[in-house]
C-alpha positions, 0 to 999 in steps of 0.5 A: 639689113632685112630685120634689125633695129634702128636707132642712134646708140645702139651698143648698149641694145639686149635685142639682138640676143632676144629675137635670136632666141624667140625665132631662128627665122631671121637674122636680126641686125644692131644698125646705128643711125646718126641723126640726119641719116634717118631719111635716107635709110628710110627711102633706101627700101633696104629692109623687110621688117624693123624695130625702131627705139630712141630717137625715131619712134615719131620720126619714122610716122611720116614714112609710113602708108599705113599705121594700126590704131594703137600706134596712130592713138599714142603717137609713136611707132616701134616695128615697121614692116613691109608688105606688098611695097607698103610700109605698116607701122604698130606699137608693140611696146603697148602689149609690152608695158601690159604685160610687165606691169601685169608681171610686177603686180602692179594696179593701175585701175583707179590710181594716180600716176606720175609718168615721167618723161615726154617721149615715144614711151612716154606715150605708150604708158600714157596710153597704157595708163589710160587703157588700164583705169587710171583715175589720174595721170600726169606726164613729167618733163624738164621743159614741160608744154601743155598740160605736162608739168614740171618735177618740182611740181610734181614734188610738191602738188603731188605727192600722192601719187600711187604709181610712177613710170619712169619712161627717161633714160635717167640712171641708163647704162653707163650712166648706172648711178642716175635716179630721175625722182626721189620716190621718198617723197611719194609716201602713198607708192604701190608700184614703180615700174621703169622702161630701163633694161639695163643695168637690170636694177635701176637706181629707181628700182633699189629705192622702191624695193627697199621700201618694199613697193612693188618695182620691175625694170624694163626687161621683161617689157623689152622681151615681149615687145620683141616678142609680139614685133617677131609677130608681125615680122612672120605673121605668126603667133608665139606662146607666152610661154616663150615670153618667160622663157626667152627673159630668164635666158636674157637675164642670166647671160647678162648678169654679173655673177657677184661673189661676196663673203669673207676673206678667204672663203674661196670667192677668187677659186670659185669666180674663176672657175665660174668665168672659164666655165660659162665663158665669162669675163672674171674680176676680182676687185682687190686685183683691180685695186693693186692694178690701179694704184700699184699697192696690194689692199694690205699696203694700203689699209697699213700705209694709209688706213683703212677708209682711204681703201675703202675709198679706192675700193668703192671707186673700183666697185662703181666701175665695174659695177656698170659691166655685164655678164661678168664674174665678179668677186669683191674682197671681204669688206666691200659691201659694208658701204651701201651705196657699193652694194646698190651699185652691184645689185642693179646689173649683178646677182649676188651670191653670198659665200657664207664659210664657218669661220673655223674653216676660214684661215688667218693670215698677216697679209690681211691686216683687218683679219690677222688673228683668229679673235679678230676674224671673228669679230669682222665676220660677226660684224658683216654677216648680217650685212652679206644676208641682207644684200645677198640674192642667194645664200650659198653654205660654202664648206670651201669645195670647189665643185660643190660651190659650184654646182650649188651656184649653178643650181640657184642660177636655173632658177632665175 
């Protein structure tokens, strides 16, 4: 390996796909560690140029010869290079912390902050915290040590904070669910800011959103601390522009495209078209259902009612909520429970296909909707629901290349 990443889990990492489309100077390789295995690699002068990410941005300092000022001032390293048989450490996640919360439209200057966690990124939004104008910044830790305190104190003596970093791997793929703090306990919020990139959305994030605070993920910040890394590796300068550019990309490969709306209203017809089209894997949850449980979606409302589907249902939903790059149509009633819609939303972009309900048809295989009133009903009932969680509104009048196109249309714009 020449250019890569070292860590020691790995399969979940978007930089492969990042440094392919900032440079095709290089081939940039995933390598997996175990811990123990670190100084060999080290040693082995194997490589030209590295990004390193959990657990060895402080591991790898001793190797170093030489380690710029900003990496030296916050304590971890993230990109190595290696120049006339010499190792050079920096942190590119400093200018990347920068310039996502700069993106986010999140103030620091003057601001209490809460960073939670005590790792390599830990230090860098310290160091980012402080180099912006923070009037205050307290570092969160399960097992705090010197001045760091713990999450109950921050609970509870600190409930003014103004901005919150989260710098844990608390609600990280594939454990999407987690949430590292209940921000309804901060009242005085202006931003939360979280170094996770995947799902896209964390739980964090939908909290924040909810309450209309501004909140970004660590997406944007993994593109362009990739970005100034491919920096040094060429000793050559990319254009911000590039920075957007290579994000959007990112972003749209590894969404889920997730089609919600009424029964019949061509999510199946569109998904699959959709999948075969940009190559995507395809799933359709009331499939997923009869392959689980043997029974179609019907069989069950009818047999054990209506809240015992939606049970399989939202457990369906959370497994295949934590996937990428998917296309994923849900049956008509699966985002009436919240938590199934905030489940979609972290990896997914949801479209909602909105059908006059004339062009609906009724049908006895779907025993919510079997009469025309009846379908009515549920569509006068969910519809400000499917608004109210839909990315994108998509006015379907049920033709396939049209929903297509407008898809795709909405899709250029991310």
């Amino acid at each position: 390996m020449m250019y890569g990443c070292i860590g020691e889990h790995l399969s979940h990492s978007f930089s492969r796909e990042i440094h392919t489309r900032l440079t095709d100077k290089y081939d940039y390789i995933l390598k997996e560690i175990p811990r123990g295995q670190l100084d060999a690699f080290m040693k082995s002068g194997s490589f030209q140029a590295i990004n390193v990410t959990i657990p060895y941005k402080q591991d790898v300092i001793p190797y170093l010869d030489v380690i710029s000022p900003e990496a030296q001032k916050i304590g971890a390293v993230n990109t190595i290079v290696r120049r006339d048989g010499k190792l050079y450490g920096y942190n590119t996640d400093f200018l990347g912390m920068c310039g996502l919360l700069k993106r986010a439209g999140i103030e620091i200057n003057g601001k209490k902050i809460l960073i939670l966690g005590s790792g390599g990124t830990s230090k860098t939004a310290n160091a980012v915290a402080k180099h912006l104008g923070a009037a205050e910044i307290l570092t969160v830790s399960r097992h705090p040590e010197g001045d760091q305190i713990d999450y109950e104190t921050a609970i509870s003596m600190h409930a003014d904070t103004q901005v919150i970093i989260n710098t844990t791997p608390v609600g990280m793929y594939p454990k999407n669910g987690g949430c590292p703090i209940d921000i309804d306990l901060f009242p005085n919020l202006s931003g939360v800011l979280d170094a996770i990139y995947n799902p896209h959305r964390t739980n964090l994030i939908t909290q924040a959103q909810k309450r209309g605070i501004p909140a970004e993920g660590g997406l944007y910040m993994l593109v362009a601390q990739a970005a100034y890394a491919a920096e040094k590796f060429l000793d050559t300068l990319i254009p911000e522009t590039e920075f957007e550019r290579v994000y959007s990309a990112v972003r749209r490969q590894k969404a889920n495209i997730v089609l919600v709306g009424m029964p019949g209203c061509g999510k199946s017809t569109v998904g699959r078209a959709l999948a075969e089209k940009e190559g995507r894997q395809f799933i359709d949850t009331d499939e997923e259902i009869t392959k689980k449980t043997g029974r179609t979606p019907d069989m069950i409302i009818r047999q054990d009612g209506v809240d015992a589907f939606r049970d399989i249902e939202s457990q369906v939903i959370e497994e295949v909520s934590s996937l990428s790059s998917a296309v994923i149509s849900i049956g008509g009633g699966g985002i009436l429970r919240e938590r199934n819609a905030q489940l979609l939303r972290m990896n997914g972009i949801l479209f909602f296909l909105d059908c006059p309900v004339d062009l609906l048809t009724v049908s006895d295989d779907r025993p919510l909707s079997s009469t025309r009133a009846a379908l009515q009903q549920r569509y006068d009932e969910r519809l400000p629901i499917y608004r109210r969680h839909a990315d994108f509104i998509i006015d379907s009048d049920k033709n396939l290349e049209s929903n297509l196109k407008k898809i795709e249309r909405e899709l250029e714009k991310i």
